[in-house]
N, C-alpha and C positions, 0 to 999 in steps of 0.2 A: 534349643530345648533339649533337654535330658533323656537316651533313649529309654529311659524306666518310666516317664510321667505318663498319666491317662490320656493325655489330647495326641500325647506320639505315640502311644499304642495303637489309637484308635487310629490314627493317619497309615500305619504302617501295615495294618493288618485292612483298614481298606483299601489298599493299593494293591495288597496281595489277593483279597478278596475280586473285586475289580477285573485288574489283570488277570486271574485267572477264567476269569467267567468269560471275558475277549480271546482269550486263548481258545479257549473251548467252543465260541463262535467260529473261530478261524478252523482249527479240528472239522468241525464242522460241514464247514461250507464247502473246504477244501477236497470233504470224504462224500459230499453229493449226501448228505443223511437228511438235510431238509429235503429233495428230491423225490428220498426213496418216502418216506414219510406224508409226504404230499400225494405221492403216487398210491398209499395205502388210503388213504383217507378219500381220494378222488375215486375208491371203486365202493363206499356207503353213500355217494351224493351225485346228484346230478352235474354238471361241468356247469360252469357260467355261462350266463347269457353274452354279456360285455368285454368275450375275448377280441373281437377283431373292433374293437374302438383304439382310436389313435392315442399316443402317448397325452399323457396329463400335461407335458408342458405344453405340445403343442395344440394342445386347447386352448389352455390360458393364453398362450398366444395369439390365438385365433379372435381372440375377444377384443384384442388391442388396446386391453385396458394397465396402462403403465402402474397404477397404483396396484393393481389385483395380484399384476408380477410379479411385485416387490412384497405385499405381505407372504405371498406366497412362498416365496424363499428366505422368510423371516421366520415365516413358521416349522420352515423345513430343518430351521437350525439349531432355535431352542428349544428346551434345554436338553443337550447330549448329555451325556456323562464326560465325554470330552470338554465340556464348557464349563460344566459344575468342577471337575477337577482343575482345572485350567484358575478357574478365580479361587479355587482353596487354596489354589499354591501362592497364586497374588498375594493374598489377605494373611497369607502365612508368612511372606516374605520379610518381615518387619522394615519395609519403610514408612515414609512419611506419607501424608498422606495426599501431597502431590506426583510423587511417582506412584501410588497405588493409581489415583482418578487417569494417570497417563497411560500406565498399562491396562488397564481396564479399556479404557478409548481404543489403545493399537490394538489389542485382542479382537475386541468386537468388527473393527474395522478389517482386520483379515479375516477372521470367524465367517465376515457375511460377501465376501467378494464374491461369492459364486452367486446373491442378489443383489449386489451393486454395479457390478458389470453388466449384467444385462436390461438393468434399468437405466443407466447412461446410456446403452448401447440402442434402446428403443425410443429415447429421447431423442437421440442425435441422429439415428439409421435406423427408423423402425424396419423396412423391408430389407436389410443386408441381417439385420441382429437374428430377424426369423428364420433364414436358412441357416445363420452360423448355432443359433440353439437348437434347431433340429438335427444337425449335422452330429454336435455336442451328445444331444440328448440319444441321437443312435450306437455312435459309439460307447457314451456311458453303461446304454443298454447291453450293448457287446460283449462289454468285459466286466459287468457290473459284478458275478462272482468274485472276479480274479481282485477286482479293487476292495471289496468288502473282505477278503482275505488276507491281503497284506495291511490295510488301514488297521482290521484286526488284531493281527498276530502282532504288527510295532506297536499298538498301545499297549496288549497284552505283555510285550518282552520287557517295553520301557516301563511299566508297573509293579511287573514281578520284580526286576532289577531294583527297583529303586525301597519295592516294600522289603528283600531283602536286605538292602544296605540299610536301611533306617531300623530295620529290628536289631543289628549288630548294635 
């Protein structure tokens, strides 16, 4: 497609759009500013009641309900903006429309491992899969800044990159 037409303007300046706004997440997170802002707003309100409840997965876990697991991390996934961009690039790829339904299928099937694994894994080991996802779910906790940072800043870098080359 020609980099002058409306549908590539519009691809490129929302890539740039996008990307920058995940940069600025990354900025962000990285400079502790939700933190300080959290900390300003936490002296006009009372604190929550529901700090010392245990994590959210390991509720749904608690419940040992294998279905409730699985929407659960279905709902956690869609729709990102990483998935809506993800099928604009598919659907922009001009294939057939057998490799579109293919890569659509492998997308989705990577997109949700982090609910497909643990739903086989409660199938097969319910009581091994509950230590290995609380285990998961504290470390996630751990470094959940530092991952939301770089998950960030790479889609951020890989957006502006790409919304640059596509305006040339």
């Amino acid at each position: 497609m020609p980099a002058h037409s409306s549908q590539s303007a519009t691809n490129w300046v929302a890539d740039l759009v996008v990307g920058g706004l995940a940069l600025l997440v990354a900025v962000a997170l990285s400079t502790r500013a939700d933190v300080r802002l959290k900390a300003r707003r936490a002296g006009r309100r009372p604190p929550p009641a529901h700090e010392d409840r245990e994590p959210w997965s390991q509720r749904i876990l608690a419940r040992g309900s294998v279905p409730l697991v699985f929407v659960a991390g279905v709902l956690i996934n869609v729709p990102g903006a990483a998935y809506l961009i993800a099928l604009k690039d598919i659907a922009a790829g001009d294939h057939s429309a057998d490799v579109v339904v293919s890569q659509v299928v492998l997308f989705n099937l990577i997109m949700f491992l982090l609910a497909e694994i643990p739903l086989v894994g409660l199938l097969v080991a319910p009581e091994r899969t509950g230590g290995l996802v609380a285990r998961l779910d504290a470390w996630v906790s751990a470094n959940s800044r530092q991952i939301a940072v770089v998950v960030s800043g790479a889609i951020g870098v890989f957006l502006v990159a790409r919304g640059i080359v596509h305006a040339a």
